[in-house]
C-alpha positions as CSV (number, residue, x, y, z in Angstrom):
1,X,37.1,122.6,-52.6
2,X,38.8,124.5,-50.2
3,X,41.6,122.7,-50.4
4,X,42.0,123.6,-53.9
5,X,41.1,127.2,-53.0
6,X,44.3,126.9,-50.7
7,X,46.3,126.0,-53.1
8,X,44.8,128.7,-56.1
9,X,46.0,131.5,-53.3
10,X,48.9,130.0,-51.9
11,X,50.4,129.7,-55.9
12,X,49.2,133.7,-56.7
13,X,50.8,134.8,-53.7
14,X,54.1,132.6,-54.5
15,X,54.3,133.7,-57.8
16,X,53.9,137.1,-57.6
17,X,55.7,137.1,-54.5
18,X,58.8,135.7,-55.2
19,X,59.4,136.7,-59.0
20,X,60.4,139.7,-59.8
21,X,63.7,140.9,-61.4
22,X,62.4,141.6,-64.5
23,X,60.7,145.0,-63.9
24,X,63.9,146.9,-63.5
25,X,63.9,145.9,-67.7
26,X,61.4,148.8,-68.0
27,X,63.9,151.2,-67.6
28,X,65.9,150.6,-70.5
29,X,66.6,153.2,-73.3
30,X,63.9,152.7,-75.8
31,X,65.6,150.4,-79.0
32,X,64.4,151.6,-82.8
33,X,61.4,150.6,-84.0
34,X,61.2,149.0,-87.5
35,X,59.5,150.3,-90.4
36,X,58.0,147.3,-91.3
37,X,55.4,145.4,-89.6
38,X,55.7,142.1,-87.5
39,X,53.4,139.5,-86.6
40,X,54.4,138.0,-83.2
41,X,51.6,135.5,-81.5
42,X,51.7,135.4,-77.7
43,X,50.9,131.2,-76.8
44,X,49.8,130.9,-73.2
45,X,47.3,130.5,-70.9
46,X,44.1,133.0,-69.1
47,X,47.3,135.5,-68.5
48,X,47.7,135.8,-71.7
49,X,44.3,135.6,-73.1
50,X,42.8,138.1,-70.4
51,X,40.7,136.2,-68.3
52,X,37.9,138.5,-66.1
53,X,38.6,141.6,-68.4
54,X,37.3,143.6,-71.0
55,X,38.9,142.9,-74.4
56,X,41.2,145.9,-74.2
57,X,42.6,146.0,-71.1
58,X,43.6,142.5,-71.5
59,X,47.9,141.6,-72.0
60,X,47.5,141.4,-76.1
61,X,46.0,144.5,-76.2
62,X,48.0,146.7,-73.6
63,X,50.9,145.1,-75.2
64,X,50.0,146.2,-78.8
65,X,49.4,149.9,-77.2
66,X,52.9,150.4,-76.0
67,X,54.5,149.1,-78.3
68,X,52.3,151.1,-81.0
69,X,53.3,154.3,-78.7
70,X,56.8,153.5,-78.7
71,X,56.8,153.4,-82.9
72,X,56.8,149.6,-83.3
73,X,54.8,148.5,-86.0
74,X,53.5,145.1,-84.4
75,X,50.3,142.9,-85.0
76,X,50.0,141.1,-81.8
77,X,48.0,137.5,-82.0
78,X,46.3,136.4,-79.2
79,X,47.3,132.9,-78.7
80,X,46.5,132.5,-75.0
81,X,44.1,129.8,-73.4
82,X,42.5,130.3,-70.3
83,X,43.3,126.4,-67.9
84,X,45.7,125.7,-70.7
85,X,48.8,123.3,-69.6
86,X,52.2,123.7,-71.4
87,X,51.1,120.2,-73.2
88,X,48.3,122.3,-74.6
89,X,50.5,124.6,-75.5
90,X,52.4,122.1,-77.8
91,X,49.4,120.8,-78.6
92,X,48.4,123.9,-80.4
93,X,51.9,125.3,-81.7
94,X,52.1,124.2,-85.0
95,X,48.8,126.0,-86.5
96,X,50.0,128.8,-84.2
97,X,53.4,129.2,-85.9
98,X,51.9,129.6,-89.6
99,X,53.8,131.2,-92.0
100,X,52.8,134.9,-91.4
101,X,54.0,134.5,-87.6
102,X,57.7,135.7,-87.1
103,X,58.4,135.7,-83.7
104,X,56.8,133.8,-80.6
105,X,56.0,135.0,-77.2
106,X,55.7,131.9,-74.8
107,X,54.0,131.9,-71.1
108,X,52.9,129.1,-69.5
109,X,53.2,126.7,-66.9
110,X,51.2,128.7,-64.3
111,X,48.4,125.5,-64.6
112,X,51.0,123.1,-64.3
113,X,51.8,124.3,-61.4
114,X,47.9,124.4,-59.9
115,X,47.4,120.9,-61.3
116,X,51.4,119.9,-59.6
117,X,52.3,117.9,-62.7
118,X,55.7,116.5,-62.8
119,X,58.7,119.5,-63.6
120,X,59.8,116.9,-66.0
121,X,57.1,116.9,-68.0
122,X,56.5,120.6,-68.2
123,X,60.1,120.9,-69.7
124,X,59.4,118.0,-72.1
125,X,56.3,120.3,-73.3
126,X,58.0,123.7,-73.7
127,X,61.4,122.0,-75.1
128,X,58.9,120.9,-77.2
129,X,57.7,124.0,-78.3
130,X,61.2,126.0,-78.4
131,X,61.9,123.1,-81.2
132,X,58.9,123.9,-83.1
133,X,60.0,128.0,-83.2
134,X,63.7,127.1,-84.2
135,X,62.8,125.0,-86.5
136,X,60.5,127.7,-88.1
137,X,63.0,130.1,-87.7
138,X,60.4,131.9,-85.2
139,X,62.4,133.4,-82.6
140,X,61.1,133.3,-79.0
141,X,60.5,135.4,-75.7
142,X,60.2,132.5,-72.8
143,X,58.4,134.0,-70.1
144,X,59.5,132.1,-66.9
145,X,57.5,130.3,-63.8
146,X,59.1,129.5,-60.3
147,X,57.2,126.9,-58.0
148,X,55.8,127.7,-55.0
149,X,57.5,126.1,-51.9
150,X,54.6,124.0,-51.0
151,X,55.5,121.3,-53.8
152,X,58.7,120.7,-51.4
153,X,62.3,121.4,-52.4
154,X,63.0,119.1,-54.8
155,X,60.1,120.0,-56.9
156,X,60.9,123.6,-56.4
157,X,64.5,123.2,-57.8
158,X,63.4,121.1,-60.6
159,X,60.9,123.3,-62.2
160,X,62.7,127.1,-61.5
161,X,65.8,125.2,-63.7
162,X,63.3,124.7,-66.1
163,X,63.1,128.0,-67.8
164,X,66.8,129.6,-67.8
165,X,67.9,125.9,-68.5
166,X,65.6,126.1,-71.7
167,X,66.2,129.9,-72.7
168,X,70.0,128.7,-72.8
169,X,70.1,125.6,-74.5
170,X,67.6,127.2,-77.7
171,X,68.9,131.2,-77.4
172,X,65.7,132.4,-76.6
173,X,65.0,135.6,-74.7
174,X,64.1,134.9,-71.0
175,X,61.9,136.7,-68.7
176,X,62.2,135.6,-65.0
177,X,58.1,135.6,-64.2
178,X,55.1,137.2,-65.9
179,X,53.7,138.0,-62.1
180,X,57.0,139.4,-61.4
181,X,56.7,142.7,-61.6
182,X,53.6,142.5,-59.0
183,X,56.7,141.8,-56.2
184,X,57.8,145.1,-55.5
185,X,54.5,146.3,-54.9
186,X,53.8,143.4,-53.1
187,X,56.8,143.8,-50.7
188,X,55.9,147.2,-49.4
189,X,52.2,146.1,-48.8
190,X,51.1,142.5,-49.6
191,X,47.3,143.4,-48.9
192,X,47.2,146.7,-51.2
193,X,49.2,145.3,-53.7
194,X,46.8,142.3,-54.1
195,X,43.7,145.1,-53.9
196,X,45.1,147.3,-56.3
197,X,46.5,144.7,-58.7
198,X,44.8,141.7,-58.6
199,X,41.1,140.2,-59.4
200,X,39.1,139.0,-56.8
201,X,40.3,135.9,-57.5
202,X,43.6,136.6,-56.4
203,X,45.1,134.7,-58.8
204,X,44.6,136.8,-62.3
205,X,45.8,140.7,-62.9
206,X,43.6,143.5,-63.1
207,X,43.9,145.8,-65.7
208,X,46.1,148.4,-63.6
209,X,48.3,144.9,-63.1
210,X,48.6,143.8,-66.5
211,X,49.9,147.8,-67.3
212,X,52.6,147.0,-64.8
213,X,53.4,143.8,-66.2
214,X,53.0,145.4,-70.3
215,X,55.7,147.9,-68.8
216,X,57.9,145.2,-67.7
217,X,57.9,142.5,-70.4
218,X,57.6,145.9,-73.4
219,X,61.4,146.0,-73.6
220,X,62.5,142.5,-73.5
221,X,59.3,142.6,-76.5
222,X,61.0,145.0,-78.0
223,X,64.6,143.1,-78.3
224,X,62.7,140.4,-79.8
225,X,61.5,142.7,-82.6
226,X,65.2,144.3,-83.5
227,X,66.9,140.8,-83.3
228,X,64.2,140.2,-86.2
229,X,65.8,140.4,-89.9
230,X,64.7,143.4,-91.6
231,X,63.2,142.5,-94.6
């Protein structure tokens, strides 16, 4: 058990402390809104579905807000899993792309990671998925994982490649790391940052964390919406 504990914190503090590009995104001009309203489900793991938090301050819902307070008319499905793998994920994403979906928000990999299952199969899963969206025509925001170093090099190289390699090869929108925009704070003050942003766990956001990663991952949300056809 406490060897598992070690390895629970050693893979929070790795991801959130060495992903982190994407917060500089927040400061982009806002893009139009649309008049009409999308459905866009958001497959993933307890990040996604809000693990340890009240319903509303969960990622779904702080997601919906700011994109409601920027104009975008959005109906957000929560389509996360808390423990779920990226096989789960492709287990599930054909009843989660029905017909009324039209675009697809995609994070995990995070328990792949805890549970150090081969890269290879992780990218087997999520090209899996990516192949379900384009064949739906569901375009797709892949939010990105990097390995801790622990795994060794090898493994580390393997599975960062995984989600830029991915984003390329199907034209979806990439995000570097959901915990990413946790890093700056981190990097001034490791232990405030992890009181002021993170559960007791260590491992899942608190509500004031999820806000900083809604702010961060909003805009690349919101290019997802305007590359969507008007109808």
């Amino acid at each position: 058990m406490t060897e598992r504990l070690g390895l629970l914190r050693s893979w929070a503090y790795g991801a959130w402390c060495v992903m982190g590009k994407a917060l500089a995104l927040a400061m982009l001009v806002a893009l139009p809104a649309r008049a009409d309203t999308i459905t866009i489900a958001a497959l993933g793991d307890s990040l996604t579905q809000g693990y340890g938090l009240v319903q509303e301050e969960g990622f779904v819902p702080q997601l919906q807000g700011w994109l409601a307070a920027r104009g975008q008319q959005v109906a957000l499905i929560n389509a996360g899993v808390s423990g779920d793998t990226t096989a789960g994920g492709l287990s599930r994403i054909g009843w989660t792309l029905t017909p009324d979906v039209d675009a697809l928000i995609v994070a995990l990999g995070g328990n792949d990671l805890l549970r150090g299952l081969p890269p290879e199969a992780s990218r087997a899963n999520l090209e899996g998925i990516l192949q379900a969206a384009a064949t739906a025509g569901v375009p797709v925001l892949l939010v990105g994982m990097e390995a801790p170093g622990n795994y060794g090099p090898e493994f580390k190289a393997a599975f960062d490649a995984i989600y830029p390699d991915l984003a390329a090869q199907y034209g979806a929108l990439h995000a570097e790391s959901f915990l990413g925009p946790l890093t700056d704070a981190a990097e001034a003050d490791p232990r405030a940052a992890l009181a002021a942003y993170m559960q007791a766990d260590g491992i899942h956001p608190n509500a004031e964390g999820v806000g900083l990663i809604v702010a961060s991952l909003g805009p690349l949300v919101e290019q997802l919406i305007v590359s969507l056809p008007q109808s």
